[in-house]
C-alpha positions as CSV (number, residue, x, y, z in Angstrom):
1,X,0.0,0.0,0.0
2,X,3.1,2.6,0.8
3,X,4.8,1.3,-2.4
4,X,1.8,2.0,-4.5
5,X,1.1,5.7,-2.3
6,X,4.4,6.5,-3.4
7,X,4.7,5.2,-7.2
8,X,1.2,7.4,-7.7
9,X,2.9,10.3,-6.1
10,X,6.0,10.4,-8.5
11,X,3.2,9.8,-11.1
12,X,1.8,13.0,-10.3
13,X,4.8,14.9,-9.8
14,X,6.3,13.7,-12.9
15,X,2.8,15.1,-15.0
16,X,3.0,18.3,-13.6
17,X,6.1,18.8,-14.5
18,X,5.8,18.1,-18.1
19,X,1.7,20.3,-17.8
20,X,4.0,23.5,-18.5
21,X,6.5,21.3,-21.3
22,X,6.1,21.3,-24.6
23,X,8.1,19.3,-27.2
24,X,10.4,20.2,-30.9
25,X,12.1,17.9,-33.0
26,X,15.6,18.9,-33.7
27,X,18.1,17.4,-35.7
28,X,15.4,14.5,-35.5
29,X,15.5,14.3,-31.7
30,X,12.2,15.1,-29.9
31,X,13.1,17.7,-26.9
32,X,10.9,18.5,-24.4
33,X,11.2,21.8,-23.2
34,X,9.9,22.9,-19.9
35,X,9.8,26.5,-18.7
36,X,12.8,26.6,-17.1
37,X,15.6,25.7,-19.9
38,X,16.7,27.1,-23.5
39,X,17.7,24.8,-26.2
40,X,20.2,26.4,-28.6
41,X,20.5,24.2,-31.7
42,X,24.8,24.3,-32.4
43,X,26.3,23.4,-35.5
44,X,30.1,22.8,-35.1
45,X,29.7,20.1,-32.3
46,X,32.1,17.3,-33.0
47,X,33.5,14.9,-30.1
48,X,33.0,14.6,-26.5
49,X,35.5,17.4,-25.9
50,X,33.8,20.0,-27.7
51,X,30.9,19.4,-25.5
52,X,32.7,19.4,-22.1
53,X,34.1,23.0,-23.0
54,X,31.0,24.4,-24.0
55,X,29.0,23.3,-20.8
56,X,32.6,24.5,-19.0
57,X,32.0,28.0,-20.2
58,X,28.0,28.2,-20.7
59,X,27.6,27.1,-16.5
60,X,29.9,30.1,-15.7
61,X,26.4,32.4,-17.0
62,X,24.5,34.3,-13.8
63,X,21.1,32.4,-13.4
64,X,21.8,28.7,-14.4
65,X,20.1,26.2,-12.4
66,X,23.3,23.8,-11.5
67,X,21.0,21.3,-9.8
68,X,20.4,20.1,-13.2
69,X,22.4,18.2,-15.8
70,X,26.4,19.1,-15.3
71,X,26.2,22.5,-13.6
72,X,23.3,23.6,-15.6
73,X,23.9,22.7,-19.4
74,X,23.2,19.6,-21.5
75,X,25.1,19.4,-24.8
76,X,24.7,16.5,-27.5
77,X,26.8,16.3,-29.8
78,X,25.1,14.1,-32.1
79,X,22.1,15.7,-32.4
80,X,23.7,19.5,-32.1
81,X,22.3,20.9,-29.3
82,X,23.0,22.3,-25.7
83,X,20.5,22.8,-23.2
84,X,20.6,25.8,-20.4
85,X,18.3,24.7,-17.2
86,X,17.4,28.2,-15.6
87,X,17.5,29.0,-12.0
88,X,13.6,29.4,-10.6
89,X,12.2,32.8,-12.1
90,X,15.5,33.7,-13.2
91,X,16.3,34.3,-16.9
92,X,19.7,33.8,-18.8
93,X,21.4,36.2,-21.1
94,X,20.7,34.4,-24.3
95,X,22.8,37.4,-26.2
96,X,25.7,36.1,-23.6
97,X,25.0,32.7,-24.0
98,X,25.2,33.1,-27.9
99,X,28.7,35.2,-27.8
100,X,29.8,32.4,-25.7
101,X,29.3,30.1,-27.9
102,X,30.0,32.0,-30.8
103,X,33.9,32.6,-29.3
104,X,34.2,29.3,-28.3
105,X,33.8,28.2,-32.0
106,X,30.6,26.7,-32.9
107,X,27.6,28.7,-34.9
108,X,24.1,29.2,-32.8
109,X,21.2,28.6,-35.4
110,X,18.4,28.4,-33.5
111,X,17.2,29.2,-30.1
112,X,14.3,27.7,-28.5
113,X,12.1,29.1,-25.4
114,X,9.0,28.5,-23.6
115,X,9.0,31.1,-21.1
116,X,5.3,31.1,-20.4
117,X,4.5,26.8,-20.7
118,X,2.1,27.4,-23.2
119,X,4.1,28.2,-26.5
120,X,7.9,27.4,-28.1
121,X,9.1,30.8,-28.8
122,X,11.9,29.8,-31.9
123,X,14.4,32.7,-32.7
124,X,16.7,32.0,-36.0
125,X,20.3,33.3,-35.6
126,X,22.1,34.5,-38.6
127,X,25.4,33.3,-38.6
128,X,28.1,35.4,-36.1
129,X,31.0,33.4,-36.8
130,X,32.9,36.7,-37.7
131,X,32.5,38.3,-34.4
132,X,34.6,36.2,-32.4
């Protein structure tokens, strides 16, 4: 009876947390993006290595949630991606964020929001490879 108190519990807890989540396909890859995170689709991504810097430099922004993921940030390099999990009603400097990535020598094409749970809020980034 406790077992089954508790299983319905993280049942519940797990579907509220995905009520304010919403989903994109990237790079073929269905992400589900909650309120509190931004998915930046990176081109440039090529080894284990790569990824390690960039969540390095991107958990060194002010707001990042470093509960989640390592210290904050998700990157995959095979689908091209790197997620930012944001502190609780804190924001992130996506500009920053961008020039971050931008220096450390990848190209941002898309950034992906959902700073309200009810719609994905897609930004296209023209190419700032020249402004490192």
């Amino acid at each position: 009876m406790k077992n089954k108190i508790i299983n319905n519990f993280i049942l519940l807890s797990t579907l509220i947390g995905f009520a304010g989540a919403q989903s994109i396909d990237l790079n073929g890859k269905n992400i589900i993006l909650p309120e509190d995170e931004v998915v930046m689709e990176v081109s440039g991504l090529v080894c284990s290595f790569c990824a390690i810097g960039l969540q390095g430099g991107l958990s060194s922004l002010q707001h990042i949630d470093k509960k989640k993921y390592n210290d904050g940030i998700f990157v995959d390099v095979k689908y091209q991606y790197a997620v930012i999990a944001e502190a609780a009603d804190k924001d992130i400097d996506i500009e920053k964020a961008i020039a971050m990535i931008v220096k450390s020598g990848y190209e941002v094409k898309t950034v992906f929001t959902n700073r309200t749970g009810e719609k994905i809020e897609t930004r296209k980034i023209e190419s700032k490879k020249d402004e490192k």
